[in-house]
DRENTI-249908 format. One record per residue (C-alpha): z, y, x. Coordinates in steps of 0.1 Angstrom, whole numbers. Each point is the difference from the previous one (the first is absolute). Layout:
BEGIN
@up->Z; north->Y; east->X;
...
***
This chain:
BEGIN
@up->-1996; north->-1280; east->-919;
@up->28; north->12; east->22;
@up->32; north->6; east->-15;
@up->33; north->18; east->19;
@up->33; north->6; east->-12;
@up->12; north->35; east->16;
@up->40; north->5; east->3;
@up->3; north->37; east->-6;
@up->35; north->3; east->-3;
@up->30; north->-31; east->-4;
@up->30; north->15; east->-5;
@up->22; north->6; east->-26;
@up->24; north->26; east->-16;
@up->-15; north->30; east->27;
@up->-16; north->4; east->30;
@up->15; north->-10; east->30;
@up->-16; north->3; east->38;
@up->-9; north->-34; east->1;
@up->-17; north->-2; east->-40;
@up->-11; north->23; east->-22;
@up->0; north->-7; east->-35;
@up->-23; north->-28; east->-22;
@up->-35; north->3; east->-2;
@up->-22; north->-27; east->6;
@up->-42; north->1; east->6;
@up->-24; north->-28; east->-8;
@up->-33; north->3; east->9;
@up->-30; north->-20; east->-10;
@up->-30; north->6; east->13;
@up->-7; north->43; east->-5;
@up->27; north->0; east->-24;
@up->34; north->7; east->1;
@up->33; north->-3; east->-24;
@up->33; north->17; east->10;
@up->30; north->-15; east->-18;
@up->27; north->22; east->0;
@up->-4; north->34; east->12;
@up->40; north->9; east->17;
@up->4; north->31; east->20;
@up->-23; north->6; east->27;
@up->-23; north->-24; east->-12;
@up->-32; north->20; east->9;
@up->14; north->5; east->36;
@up->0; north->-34; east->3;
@up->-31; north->-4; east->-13;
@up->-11; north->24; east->26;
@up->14; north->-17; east->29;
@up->-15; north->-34; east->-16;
@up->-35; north->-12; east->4;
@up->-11; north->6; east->-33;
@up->-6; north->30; east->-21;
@up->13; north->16; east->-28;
@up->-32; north->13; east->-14;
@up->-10; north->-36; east->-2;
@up->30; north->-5; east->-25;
@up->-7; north->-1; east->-36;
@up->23; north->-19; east->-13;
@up->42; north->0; east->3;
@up->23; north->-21; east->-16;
@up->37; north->8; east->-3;
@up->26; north->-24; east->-2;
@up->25; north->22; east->-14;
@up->14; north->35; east->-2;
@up->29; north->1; east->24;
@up->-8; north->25; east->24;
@up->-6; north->-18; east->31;
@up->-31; north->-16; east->-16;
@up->-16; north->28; east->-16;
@up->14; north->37; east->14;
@up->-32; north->-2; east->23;
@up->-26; north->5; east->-29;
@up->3; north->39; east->0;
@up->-8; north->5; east->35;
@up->-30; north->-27; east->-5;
@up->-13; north->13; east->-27;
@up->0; north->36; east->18;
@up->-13; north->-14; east->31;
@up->-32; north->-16; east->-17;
@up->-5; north->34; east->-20;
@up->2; north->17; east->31;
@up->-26; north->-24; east->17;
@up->-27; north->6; east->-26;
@up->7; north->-30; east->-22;
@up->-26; north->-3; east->-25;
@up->8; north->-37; east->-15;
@up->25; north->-6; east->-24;
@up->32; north->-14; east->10;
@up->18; north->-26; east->-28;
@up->36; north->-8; east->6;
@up->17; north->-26; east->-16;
@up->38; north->-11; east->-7;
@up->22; north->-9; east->-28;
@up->10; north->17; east->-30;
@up->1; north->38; east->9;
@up->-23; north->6; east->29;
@up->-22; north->23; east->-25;
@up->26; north->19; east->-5;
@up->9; north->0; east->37;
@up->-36; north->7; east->15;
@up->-3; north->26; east->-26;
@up->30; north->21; east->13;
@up->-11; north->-8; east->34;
@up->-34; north->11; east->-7;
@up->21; north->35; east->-8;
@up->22; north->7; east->24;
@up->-2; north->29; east->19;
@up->-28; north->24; east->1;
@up->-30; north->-31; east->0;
@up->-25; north->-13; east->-20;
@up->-23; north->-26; east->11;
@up->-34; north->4; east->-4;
@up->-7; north->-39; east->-2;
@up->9; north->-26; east->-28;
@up->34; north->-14; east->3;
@up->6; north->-32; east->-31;
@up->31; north->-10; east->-4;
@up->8; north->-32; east->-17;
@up->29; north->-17; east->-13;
@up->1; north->-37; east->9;
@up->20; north->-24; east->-22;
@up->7; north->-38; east->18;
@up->-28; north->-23; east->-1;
@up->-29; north->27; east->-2;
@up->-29; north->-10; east->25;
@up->-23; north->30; east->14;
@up->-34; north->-14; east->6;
@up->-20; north->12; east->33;
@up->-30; north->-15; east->15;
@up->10; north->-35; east->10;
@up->34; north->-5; east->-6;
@up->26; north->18; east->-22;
@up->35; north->11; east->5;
@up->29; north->-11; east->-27;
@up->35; north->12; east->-6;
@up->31; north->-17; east->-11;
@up->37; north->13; east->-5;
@up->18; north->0; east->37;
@up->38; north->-5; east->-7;
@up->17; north->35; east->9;
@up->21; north->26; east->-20;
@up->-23; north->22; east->-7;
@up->-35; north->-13; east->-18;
@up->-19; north->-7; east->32;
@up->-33; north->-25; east->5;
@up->-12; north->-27; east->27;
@up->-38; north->2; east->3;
@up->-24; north->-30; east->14;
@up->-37; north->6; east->10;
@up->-20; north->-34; east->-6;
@up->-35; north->-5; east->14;
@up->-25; north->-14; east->-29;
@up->-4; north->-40; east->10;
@up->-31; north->-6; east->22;
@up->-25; north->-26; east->-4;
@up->6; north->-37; east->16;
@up->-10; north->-8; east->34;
@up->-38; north->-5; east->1;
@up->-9; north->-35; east->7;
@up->-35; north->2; east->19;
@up->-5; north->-38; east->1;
@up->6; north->-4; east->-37;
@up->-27; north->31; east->-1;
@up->-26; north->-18; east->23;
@up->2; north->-34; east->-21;
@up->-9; north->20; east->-31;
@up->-34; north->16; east->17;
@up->13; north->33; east->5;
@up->-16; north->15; east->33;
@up->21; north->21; east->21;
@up->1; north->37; east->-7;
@up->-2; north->25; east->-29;
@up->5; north->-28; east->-29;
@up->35; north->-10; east->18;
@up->14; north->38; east->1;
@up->-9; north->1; east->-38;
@up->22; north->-32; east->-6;
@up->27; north->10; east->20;
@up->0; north->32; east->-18;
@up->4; north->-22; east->-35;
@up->-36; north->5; east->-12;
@up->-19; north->-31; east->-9;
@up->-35; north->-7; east->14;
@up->-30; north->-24; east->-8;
@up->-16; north->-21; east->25;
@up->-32; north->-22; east->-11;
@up->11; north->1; east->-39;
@up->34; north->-11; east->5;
@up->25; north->30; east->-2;
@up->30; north->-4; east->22;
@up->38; north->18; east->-9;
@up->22; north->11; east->25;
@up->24; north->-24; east->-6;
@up->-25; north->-28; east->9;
@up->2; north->16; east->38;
@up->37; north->19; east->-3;
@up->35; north->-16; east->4;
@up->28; north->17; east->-23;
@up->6; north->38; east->-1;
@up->23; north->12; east->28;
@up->27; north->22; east->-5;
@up->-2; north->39; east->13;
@up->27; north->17; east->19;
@up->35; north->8; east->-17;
@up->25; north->27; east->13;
@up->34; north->6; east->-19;
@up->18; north->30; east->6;
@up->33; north->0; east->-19;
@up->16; north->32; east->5;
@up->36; north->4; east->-7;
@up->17; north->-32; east->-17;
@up->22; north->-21; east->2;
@up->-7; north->-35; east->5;
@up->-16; north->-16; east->-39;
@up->-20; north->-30; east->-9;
@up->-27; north->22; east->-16;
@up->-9; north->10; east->37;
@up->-2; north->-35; east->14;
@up->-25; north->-4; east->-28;
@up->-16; north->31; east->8;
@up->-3; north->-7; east->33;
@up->-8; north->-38; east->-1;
@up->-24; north->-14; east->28;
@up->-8; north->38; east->12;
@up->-15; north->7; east->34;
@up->24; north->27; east->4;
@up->37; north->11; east->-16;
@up->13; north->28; east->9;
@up->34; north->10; east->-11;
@up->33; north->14; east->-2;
@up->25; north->-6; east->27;
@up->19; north->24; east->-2;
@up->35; north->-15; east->17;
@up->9; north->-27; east->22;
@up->20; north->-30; east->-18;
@up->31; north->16; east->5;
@up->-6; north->27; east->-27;
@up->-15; north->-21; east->-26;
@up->21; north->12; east->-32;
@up->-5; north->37; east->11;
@up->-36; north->-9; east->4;
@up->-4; north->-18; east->-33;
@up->24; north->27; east->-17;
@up->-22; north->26; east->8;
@up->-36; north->-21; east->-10;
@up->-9; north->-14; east->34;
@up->1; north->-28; east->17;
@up->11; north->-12; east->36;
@up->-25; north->-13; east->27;
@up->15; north->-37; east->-8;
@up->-9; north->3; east->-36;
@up->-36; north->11; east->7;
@up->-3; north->-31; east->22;
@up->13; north->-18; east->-27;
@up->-26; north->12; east->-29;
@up->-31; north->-3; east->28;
@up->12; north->-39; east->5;
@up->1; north->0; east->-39;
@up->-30; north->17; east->-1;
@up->-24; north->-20; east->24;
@up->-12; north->32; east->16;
@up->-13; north->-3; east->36;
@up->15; north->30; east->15;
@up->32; north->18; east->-11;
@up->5; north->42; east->14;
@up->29; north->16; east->-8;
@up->2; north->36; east->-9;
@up->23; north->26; east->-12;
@up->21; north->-1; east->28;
@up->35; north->16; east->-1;
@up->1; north->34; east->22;
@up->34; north->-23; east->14;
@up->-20; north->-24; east->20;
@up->-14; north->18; east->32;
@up->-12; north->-35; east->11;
@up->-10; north->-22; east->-27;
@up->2; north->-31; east->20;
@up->30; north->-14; east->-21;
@up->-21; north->-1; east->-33;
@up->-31; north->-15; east->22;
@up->21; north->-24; east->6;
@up->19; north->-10; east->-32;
@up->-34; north->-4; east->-15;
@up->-14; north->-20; east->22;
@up->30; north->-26; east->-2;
@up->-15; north->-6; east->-38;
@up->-38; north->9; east->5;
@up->-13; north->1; east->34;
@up->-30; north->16; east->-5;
@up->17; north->34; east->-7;
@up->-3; north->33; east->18;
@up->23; north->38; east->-5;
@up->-34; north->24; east->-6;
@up->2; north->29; east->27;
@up->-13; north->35; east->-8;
@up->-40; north->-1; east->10;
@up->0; north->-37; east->1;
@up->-30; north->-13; east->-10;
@up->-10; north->-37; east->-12;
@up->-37; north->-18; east->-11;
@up->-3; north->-22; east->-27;
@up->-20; north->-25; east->5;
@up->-19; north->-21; east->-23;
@up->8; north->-38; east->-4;
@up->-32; north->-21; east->13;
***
């Protein structure tokens, strides 16, 4: 199954000509989560390959505007577009309260299902085939970091192994790849006879604002993807960290901590009209590390 990471918007504080404001798309297969819904969000999403009517799901890091002033015009938007499917936002301690005076602003009423629900750190939200936990991000206001993990898949099949046991090609070795056990001339064969260990699924951390904390390198340990603040270059590292967020250096730093194999940094200051500086700060600690563009779009792939 295909899965894409969609950079909606990866800047910071407001919008600026070069970024608009955070909100981040993953896709997997027909479905689609939005984390963080900033303003103009569904104007991204319109200029975007995917859809919001495909979006069911939106997770927001926290309640300063520039991650969630876009959920009004959203919500409107799908209303207006005949939304019949319920729409379930989460966040931290509050977003009821918020969706609900969202939900009521102005002269609108949805006629579909919005659910809110209030996360606390270390919930899990289970979905078909993977799930998608929260943890505490380390900001001044009570904010989360989110991580969609893929369920492990089964071991790599080994097909000689199979053939010593008796097993003809076809239908019988689907059914053991697919963890069922099968009989063959009164001797009942397990999976684990024919498959090597479990491999893991895909992991994608996406921090939103913090500064840099050890319960994020643990978060994000071995992921295929971090993504996550860089808000300043090193220069400004106390007013970054003052403020909850963290320099592209100290991103680098926690992805090199982390064992992640590739590092995007988002939540870019409206101050950097080229972002080349941070680029390359990060890469000095962890090469593998890319500034996210508005609209840029990146497959992960599994591991063989």
């Amino acid at each position: 199954m295909q899965l894409y990471i969609y950079f909606l918007g990866t800047g910071g504080s407001w919008p600026s000509v070069q970024r608009n404001v955070s909100a981040i798309a993953i896709k997997r297969g027909g479905e689609v989560l939005l984390f963080d819904c900033g303003e103009g969000t569904q104007r991204q999403i319109q200029k975007s390959k995917i859809s919001y009517m495909q979006i069911k799901h939106v997770f927001i890091t926290h309640y300063h505007g520039d991650h969630f002033l876009g959920l009004p015009g959203f919500i409107q938007t799908l209303q207006l577009n005949d939304r019949q499917e319920p729409l379930h936002i989460y966040g931290p301690k509050g977003t009821e309260e918020i969706v609900d005076i969202i939900v009521h602003l102005g002269y609108f009423k949805p006629d579909y299902e919005i659910i809110a629900h209030d996360l606390k750190p270390g919930d899990a939200i289970r979905f078909d085939g993977y799930e998608v936990r929260c943890i505490e991000a380390c900001h001044n206001v009570p904010a989360l970091a989110y991580c969609l993990e893929e369920d492990k898949r089964p071991g790599r099949f080994n097909k000689k192994k199979a053939l010593e046991l008796g097993i003809p090609e076809g239908p019988l070795f689907r059914k053991l790849q697919m963890g069922q056990s099968i009989e063959i001339n009164g001797k009942i064969i397990t999976p684990d006879m024919v498959l090597g260990p479990p491999r893991p699924g895909r992991k994608i951390v996406i921090t939103g604002d913090t500064k840099p904390c050890e319960r994020i390198v643990e978060f994000a340990k071995n992921s295929d993807v971090l993504i996550h603040d860089a808000t300043f270059d090193s220069s400004l590292e106390e007013k970054a960290n003052e403020y909850g967020h963290s320099t592209a250096k100290q991103a680098a730093e926690i992805a090199k901590k982390a064992c992640v194999e590739r590092l995007y940094l988002t939540h870019i200051s409206p101050r950097y009209h080229d972002a080349k500086l941070l680029e390359e700060e990060a890469r000095e600690i962890f090469p593998n590390s890319w500034v996210a563009h508005d609209f840029m779009e990146v497959e992960v792939k599994l591991k063989k």
